[in-house]
mmCIF entry with sequence, helices, sheets and N, C-alpha, C, O atoms, coordinates in Angstrom:
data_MODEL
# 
_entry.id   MODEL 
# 
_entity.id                         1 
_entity.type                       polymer 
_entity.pdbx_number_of_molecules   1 
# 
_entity_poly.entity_id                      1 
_entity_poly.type                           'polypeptide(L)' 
_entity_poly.nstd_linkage                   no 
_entity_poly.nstd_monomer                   no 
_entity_poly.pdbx_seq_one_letter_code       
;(UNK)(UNK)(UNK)(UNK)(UNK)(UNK)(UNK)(UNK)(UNK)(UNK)(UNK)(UNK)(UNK)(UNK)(UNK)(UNK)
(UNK)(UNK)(UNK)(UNK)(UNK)(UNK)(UNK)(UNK)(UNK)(UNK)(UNK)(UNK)(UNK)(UNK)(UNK)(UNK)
(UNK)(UNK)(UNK)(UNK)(UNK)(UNK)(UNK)(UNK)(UNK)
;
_entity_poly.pdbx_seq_one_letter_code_can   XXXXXXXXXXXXXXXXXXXXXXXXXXXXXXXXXXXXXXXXX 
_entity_poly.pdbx_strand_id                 A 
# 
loop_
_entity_poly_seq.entity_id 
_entity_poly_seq.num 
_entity_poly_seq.mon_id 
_entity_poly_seq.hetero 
1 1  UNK n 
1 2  UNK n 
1 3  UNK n 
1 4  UNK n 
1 5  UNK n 
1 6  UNK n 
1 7  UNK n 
1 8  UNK n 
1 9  UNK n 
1 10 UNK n 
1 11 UNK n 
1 12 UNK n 
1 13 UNK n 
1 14 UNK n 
1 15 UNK n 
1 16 UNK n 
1 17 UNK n 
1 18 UNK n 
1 19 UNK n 
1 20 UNK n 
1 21 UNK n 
1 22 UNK n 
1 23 UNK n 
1 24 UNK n 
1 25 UNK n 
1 26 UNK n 
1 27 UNK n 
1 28 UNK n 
1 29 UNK n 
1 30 UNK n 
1 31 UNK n 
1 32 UNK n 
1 33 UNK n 
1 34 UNK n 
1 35 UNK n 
1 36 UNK n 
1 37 UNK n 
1 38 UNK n 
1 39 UNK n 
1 40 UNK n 
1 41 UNK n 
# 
_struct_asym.id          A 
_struct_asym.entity_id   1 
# 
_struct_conf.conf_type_id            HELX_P 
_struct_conf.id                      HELX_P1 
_struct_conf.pdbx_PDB_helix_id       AA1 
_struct_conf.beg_label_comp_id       UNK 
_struct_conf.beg_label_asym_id       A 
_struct_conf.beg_label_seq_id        7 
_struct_conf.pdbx_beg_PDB_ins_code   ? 
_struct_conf.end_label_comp_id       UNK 
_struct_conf.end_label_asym_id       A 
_struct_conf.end_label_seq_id        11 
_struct_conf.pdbx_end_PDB_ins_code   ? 
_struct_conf.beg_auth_comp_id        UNK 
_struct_conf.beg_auth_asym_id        A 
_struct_conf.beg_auth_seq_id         7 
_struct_conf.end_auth_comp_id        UNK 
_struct_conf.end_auth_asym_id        A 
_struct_conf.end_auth_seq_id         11 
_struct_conf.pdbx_PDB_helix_class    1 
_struct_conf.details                 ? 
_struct_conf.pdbx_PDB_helix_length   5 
# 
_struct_conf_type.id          HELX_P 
_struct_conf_type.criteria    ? 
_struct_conf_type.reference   ? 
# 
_struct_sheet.id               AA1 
_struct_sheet.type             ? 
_struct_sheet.number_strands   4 
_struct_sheet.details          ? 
# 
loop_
_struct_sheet_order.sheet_id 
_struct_sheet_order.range_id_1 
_struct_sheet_order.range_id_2 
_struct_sheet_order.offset 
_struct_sheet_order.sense 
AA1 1 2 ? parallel      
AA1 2 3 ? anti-parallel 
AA1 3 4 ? anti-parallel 
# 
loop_
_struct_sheet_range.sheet_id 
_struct_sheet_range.id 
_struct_sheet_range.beg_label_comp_id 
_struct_sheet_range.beg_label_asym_id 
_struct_sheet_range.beg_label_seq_id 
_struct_sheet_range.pdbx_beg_PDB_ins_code 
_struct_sheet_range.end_label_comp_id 
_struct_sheet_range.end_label_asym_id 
_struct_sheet_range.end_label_seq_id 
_struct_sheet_range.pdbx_end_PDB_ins_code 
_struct_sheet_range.beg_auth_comp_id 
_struct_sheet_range.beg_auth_asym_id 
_struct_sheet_range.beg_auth_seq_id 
_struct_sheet_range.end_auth_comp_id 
_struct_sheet_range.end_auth_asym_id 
_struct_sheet_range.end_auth_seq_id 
AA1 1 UNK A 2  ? UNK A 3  ? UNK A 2  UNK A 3  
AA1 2 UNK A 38 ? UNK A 40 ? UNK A 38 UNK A 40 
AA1 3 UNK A 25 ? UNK A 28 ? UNK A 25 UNK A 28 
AA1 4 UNK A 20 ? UNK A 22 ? UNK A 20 UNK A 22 
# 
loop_
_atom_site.group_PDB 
_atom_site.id 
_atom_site.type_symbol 
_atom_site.label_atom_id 
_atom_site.label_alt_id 
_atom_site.label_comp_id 
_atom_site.label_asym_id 
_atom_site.label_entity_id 
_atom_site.label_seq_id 
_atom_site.pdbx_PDB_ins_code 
_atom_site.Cartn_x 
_atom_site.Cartn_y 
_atom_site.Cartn_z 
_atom_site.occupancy 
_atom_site.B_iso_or_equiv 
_atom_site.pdbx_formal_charge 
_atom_site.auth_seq_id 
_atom_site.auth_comp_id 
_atom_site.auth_asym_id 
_atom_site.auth_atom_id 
_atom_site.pdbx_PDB_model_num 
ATOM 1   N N  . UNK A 1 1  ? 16.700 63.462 35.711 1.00 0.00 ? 1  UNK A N  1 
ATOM 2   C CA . UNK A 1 1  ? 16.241 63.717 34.350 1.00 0.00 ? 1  UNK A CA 1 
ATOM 3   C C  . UNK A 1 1  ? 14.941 62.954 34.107 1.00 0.00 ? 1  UNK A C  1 
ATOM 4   O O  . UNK A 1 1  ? 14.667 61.801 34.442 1.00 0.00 ? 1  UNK A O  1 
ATOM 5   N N  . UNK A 1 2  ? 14.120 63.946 33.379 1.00 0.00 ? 2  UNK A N  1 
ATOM 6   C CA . UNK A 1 2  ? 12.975 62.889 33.163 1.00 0.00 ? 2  UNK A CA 1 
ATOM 7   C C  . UNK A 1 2  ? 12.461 62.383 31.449 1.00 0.00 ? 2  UNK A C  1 
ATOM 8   O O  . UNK A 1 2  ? 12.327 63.131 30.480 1.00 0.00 ? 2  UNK A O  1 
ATOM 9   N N  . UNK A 1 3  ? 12.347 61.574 31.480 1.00 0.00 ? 3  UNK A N  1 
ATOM 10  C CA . UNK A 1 3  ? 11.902 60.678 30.465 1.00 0.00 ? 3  UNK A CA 1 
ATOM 11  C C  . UNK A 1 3  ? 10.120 60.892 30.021 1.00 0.00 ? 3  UNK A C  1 
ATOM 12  O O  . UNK A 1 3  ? 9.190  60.269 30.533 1.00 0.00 ? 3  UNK A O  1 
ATOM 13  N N  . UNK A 1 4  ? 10.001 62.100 28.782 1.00 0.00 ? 4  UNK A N  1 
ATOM 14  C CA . UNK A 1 4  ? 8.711  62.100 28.585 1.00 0.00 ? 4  UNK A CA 1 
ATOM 15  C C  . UNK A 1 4  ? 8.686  62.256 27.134 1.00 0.00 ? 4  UNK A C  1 
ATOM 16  O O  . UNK A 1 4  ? 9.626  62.479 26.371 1.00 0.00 ? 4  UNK A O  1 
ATOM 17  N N  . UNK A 1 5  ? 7.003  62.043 26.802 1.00 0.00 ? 5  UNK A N  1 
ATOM 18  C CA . UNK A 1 5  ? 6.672  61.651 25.809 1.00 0.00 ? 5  UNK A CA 1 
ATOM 19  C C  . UNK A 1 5  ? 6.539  62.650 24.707 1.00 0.00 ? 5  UNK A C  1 
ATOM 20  O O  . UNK A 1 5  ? 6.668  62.131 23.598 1.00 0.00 ? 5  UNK A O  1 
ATOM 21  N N  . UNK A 1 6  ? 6.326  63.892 24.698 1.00 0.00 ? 6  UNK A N  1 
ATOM 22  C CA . UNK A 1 6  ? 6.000  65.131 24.605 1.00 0.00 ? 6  UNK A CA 1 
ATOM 23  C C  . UNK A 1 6  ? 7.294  66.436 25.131 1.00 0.00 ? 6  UNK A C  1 
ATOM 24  O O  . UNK A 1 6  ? 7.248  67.116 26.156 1.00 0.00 ? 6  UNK A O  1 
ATOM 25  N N  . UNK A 1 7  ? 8.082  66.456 24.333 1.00 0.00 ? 7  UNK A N  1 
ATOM 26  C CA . UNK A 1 7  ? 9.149  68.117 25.368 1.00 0.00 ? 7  UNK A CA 1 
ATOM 27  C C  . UNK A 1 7  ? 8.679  69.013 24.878 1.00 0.00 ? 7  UNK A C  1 
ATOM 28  O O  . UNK A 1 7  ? 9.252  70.053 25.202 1.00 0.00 ? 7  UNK A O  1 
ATOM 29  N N  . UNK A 1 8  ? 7.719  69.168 24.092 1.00 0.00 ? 8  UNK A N  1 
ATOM 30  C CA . UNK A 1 8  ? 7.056  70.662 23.921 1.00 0.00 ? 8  UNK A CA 1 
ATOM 31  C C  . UNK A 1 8  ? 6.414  71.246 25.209 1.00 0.00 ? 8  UNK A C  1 
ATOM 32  O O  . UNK A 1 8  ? 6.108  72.438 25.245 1.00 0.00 ? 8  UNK A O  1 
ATOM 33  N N  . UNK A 1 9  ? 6.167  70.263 26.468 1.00 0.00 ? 9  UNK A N  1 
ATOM 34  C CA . UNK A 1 9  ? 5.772  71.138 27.485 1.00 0.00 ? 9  UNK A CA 1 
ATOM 35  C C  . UNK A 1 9  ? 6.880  70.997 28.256 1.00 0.00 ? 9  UNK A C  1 
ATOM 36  O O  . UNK A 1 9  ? 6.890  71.836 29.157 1.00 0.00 ? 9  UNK A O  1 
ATOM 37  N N  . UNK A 1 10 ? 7.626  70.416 28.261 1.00 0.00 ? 10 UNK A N  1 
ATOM 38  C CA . UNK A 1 10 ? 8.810  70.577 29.125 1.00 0.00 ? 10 UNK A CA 1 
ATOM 39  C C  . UNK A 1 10 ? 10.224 72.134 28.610 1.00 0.00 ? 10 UNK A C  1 
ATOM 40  O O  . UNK A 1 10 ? 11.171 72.712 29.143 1.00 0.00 ? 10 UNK A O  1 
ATOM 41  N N  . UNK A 1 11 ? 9.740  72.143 27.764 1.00 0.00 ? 11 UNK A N  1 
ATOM 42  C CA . UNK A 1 11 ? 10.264 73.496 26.642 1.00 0.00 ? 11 UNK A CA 1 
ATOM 43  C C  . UNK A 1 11 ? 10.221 74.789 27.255 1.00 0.00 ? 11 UNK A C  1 
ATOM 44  O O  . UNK A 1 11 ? 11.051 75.652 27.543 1.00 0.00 ? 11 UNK A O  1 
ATOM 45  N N  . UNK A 1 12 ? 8.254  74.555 27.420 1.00 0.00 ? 12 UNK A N  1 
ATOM 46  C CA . UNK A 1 12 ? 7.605  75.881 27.814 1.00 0.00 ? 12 UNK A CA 1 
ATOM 47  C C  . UNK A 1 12 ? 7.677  76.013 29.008 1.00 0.00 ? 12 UNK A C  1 
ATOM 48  O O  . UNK A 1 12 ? 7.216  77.060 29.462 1.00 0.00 ? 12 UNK A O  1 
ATOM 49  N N  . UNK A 1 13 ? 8.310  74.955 30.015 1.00 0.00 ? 13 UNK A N  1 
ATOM 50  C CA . UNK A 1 13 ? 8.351  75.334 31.691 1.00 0.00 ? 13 UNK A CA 1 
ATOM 51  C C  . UNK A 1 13 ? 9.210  76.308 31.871 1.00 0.00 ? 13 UNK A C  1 
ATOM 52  O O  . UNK A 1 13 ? 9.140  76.722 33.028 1.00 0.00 ? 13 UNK A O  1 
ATOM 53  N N  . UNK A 1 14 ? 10.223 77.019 31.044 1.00 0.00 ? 14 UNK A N  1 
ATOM 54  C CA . UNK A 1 14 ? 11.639 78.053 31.507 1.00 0.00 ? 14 UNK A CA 1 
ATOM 55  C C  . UNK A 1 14 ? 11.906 78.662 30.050 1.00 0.00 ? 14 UNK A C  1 
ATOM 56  O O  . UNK A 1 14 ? 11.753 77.987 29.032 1.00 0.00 ? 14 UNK A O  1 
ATOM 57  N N  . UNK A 1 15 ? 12.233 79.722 30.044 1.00 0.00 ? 15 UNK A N  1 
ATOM 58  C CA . UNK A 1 15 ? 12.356 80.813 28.560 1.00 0.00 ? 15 UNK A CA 1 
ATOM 59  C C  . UNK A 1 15 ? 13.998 80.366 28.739 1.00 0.00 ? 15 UNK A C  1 
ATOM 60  O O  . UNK A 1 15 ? 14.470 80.650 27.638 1.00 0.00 ? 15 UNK A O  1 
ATOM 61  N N  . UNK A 1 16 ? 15.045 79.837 29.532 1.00 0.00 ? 16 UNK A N  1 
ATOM 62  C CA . UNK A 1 16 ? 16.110 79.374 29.033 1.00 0.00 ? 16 UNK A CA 1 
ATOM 63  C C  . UNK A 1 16 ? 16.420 77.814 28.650 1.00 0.00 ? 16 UNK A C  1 
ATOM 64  O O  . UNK A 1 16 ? 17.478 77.361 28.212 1.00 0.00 ? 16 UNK A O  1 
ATOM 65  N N  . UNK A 1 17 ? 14.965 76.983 28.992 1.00 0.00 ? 17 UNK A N  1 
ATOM 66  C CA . UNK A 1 17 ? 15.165 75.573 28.306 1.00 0.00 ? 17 UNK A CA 1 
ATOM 67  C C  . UNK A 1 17 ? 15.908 75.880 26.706 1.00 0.00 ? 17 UNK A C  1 
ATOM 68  O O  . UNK A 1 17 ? 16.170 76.945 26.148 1.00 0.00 ? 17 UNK A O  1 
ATOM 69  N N  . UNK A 1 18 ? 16.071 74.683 26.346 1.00 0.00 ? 18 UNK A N  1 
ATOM 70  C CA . UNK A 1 18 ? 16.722 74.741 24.789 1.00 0.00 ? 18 UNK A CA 1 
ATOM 71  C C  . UNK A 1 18 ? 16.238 73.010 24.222 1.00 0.00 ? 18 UNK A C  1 
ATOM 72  O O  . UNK A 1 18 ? 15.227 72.604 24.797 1.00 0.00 ? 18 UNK A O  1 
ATOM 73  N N  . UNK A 1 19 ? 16.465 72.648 23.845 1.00 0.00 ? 19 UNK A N  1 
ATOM 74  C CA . UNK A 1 19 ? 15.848 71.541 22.800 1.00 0.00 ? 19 UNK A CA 1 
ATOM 75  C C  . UNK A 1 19 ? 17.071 71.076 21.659 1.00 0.00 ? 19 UNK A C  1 
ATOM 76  O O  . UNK A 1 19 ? 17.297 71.563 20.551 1.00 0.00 ? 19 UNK A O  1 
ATOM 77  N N  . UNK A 1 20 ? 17.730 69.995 22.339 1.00 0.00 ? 20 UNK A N  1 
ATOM 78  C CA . UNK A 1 20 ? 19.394 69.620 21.621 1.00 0.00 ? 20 UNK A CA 1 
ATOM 79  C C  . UNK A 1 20 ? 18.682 67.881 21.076 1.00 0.00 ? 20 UNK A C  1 
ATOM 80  O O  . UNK A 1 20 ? 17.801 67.116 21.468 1.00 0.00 ? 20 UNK A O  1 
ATOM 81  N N  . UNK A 1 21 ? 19.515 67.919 20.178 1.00 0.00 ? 21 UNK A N  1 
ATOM 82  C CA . UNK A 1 21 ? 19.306 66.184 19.504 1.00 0.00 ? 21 UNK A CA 1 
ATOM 83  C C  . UNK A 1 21 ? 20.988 65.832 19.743 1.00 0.00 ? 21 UNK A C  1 
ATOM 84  O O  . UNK A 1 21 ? 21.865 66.626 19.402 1.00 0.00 ? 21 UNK A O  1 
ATOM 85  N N  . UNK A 1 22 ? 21.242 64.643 20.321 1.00 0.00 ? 22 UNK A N  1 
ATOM 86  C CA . UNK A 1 22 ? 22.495 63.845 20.742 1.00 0.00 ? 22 UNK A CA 1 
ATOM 87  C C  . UNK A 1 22 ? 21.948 62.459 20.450 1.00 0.00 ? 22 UNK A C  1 
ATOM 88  O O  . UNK A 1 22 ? 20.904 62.021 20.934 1.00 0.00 ? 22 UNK A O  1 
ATOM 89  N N  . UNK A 1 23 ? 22.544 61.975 19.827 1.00 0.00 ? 23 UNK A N  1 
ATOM 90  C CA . UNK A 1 23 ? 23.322 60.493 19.424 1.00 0.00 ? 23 UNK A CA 1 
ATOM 91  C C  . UNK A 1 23 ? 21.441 59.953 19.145 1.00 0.00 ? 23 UNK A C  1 
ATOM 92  O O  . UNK A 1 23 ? 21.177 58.792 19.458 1.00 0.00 ? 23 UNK A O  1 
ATOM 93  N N  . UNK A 1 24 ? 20.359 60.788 18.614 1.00 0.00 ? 24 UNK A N  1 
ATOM 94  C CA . UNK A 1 24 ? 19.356 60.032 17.800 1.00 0.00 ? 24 UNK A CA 1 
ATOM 95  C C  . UNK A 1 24 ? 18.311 60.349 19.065 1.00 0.00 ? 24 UNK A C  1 
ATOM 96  O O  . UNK A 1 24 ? 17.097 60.255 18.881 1.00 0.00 ? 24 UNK A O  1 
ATOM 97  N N  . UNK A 1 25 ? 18.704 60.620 19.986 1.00 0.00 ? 25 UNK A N  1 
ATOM 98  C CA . UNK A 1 25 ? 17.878 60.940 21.131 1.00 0.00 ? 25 UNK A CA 1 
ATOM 99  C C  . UNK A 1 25 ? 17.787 62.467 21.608 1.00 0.00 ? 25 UNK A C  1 
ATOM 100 O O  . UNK A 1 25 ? 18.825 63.041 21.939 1.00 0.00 ? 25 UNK A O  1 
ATOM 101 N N  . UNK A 1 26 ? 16.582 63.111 21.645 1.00 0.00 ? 26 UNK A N  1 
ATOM 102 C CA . UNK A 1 26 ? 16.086 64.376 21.992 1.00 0.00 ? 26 UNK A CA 1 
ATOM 103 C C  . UNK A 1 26 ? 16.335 65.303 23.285 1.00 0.00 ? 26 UNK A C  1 
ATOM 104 O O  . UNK A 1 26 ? 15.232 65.292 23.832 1.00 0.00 ? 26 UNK A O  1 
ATOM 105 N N  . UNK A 1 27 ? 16.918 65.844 23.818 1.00 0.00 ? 27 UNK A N  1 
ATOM 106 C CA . UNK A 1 27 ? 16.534 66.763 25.145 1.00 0.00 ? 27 UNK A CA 1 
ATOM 107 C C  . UNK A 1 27 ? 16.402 67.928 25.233 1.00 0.00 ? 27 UNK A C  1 
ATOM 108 O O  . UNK A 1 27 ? 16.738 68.694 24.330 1.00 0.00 ? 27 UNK A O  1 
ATOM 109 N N  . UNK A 1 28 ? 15.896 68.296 26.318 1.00 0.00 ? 28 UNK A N  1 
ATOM 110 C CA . UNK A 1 28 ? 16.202 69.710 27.000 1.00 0.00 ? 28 UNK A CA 1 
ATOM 111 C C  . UNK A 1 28 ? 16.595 69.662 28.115 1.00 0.00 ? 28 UNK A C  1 
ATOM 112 O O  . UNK A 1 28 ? 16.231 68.978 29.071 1.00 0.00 ? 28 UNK A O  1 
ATOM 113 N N  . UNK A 1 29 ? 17.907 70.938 27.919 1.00 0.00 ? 29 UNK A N  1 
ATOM 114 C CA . UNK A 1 29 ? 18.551 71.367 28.298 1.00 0.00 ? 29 UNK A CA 1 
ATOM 115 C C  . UNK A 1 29 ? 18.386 73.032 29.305 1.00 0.00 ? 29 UNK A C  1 
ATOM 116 O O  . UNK A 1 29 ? 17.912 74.100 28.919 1.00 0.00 ? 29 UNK A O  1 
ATOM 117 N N  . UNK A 1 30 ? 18.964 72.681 30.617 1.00 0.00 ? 30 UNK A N  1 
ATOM 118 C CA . UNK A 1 30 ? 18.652 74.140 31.054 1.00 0.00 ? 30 UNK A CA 1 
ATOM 119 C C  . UNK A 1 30 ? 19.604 74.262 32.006 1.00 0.00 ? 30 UNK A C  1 
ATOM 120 O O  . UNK A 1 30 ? 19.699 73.465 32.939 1.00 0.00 ? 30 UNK A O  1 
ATOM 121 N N  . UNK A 1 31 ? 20.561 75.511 31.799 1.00 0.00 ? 31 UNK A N  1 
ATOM 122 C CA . UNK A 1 31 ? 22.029 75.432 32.317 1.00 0.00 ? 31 UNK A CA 1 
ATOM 123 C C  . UNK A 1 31 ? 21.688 76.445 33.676 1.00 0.00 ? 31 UNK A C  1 
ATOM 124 O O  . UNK A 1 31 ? 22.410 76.428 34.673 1.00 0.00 ? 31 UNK A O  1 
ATOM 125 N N  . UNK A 1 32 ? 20.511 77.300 33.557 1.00 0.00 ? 32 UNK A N  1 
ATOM 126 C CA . UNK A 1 32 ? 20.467 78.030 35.183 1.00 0.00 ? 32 UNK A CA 1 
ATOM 127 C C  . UNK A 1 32 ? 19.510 77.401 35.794 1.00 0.00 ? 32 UNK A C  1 
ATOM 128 O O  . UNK A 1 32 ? 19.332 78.001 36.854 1.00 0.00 ? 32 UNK A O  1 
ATOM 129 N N  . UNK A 1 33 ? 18.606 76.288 35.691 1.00 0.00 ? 33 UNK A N  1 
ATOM 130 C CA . UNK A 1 33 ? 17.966 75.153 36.612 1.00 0.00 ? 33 UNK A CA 1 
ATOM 131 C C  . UNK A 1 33 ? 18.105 73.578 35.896 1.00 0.00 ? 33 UNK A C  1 
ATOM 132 O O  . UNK A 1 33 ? 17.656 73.318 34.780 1.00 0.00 ? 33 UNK A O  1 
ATOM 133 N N  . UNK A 1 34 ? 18.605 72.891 36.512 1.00 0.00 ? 34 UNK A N  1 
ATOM 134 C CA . UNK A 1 34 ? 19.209 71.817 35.840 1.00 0.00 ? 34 UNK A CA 1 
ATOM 135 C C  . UNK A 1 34 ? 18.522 70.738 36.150 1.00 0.00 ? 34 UNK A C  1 
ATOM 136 O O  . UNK A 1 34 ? 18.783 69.591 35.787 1.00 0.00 ? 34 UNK A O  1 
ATOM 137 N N  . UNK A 1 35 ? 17.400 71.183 37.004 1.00 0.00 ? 35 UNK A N  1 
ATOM 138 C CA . UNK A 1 35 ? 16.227 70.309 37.610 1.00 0.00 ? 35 UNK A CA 1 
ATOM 139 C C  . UNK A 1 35 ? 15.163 69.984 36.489 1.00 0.00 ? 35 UNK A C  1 
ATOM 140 O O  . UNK A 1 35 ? 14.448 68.994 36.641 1.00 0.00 ? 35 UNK A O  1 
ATOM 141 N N  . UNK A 1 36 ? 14.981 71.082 34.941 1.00 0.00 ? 36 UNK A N  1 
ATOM 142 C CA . UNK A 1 36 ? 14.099 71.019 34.518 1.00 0.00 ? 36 UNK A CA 1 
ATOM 143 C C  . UNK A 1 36 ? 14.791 69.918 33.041 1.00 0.00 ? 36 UNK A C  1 
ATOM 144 O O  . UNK A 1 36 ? 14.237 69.857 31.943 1.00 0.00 ? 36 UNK A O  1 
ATOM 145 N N  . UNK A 1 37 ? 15.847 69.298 33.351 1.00 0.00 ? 37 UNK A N  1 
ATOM 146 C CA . UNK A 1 37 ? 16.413 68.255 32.518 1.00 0.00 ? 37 UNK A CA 1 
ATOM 147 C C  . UNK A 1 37 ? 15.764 67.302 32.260 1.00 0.00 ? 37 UNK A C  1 
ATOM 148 O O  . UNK A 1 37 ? 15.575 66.590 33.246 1.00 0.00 ? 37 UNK A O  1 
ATOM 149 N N  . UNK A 1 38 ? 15.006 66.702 30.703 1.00 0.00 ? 38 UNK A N  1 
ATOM 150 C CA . UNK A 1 38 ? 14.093 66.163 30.091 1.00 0.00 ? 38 UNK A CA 1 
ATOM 151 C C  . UNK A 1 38 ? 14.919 65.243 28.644 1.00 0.00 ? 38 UNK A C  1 
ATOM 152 O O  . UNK A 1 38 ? 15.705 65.555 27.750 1.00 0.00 ? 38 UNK A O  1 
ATOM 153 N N  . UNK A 1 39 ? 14.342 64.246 28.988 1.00 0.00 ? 39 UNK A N  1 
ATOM 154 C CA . UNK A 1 39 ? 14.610 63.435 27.434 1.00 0.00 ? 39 UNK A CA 1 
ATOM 155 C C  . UNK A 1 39 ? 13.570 62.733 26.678 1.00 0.00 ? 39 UNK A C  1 
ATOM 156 O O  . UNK A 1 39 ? 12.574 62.266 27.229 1.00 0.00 ? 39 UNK A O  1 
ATOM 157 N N  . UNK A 1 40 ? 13.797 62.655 25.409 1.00 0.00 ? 40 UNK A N  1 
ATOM 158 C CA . UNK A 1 40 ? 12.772 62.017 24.512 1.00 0.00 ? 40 UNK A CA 1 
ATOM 159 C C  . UNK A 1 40 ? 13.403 60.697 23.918 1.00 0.00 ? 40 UNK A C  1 
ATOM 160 O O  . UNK A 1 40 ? 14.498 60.767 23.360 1.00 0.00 ? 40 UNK A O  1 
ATOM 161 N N  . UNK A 1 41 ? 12.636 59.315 24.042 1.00 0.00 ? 41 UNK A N  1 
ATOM 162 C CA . UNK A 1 41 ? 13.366 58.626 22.980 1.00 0.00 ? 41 UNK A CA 1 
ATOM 163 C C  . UNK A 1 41 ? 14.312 57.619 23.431 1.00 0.00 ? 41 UNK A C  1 
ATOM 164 O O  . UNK A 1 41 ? 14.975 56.984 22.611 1.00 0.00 ? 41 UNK A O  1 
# 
């Protein structure tokens, strides 16, 4: 998982990313490549 500053481009890498808020902290999420797993925060 990567830790960046910005997930608006980590968003636009896959049309099935998604963009979830958990416990005050930001991610994306992508359930058919799980490689493109991103957090904010």
């Amino acid at each position: 998982m990567k830790v960046r500053c910005s997930l608006r481009s980590a968003k636009n890498r896959d049309k099935d990313c998604k963009v979830v808020r958990r416990k005050g902290k930001v991610y994306v999420i992508n359930k058919k490549k799980p490689k493109l797993k991103a957090r904010q925060g």
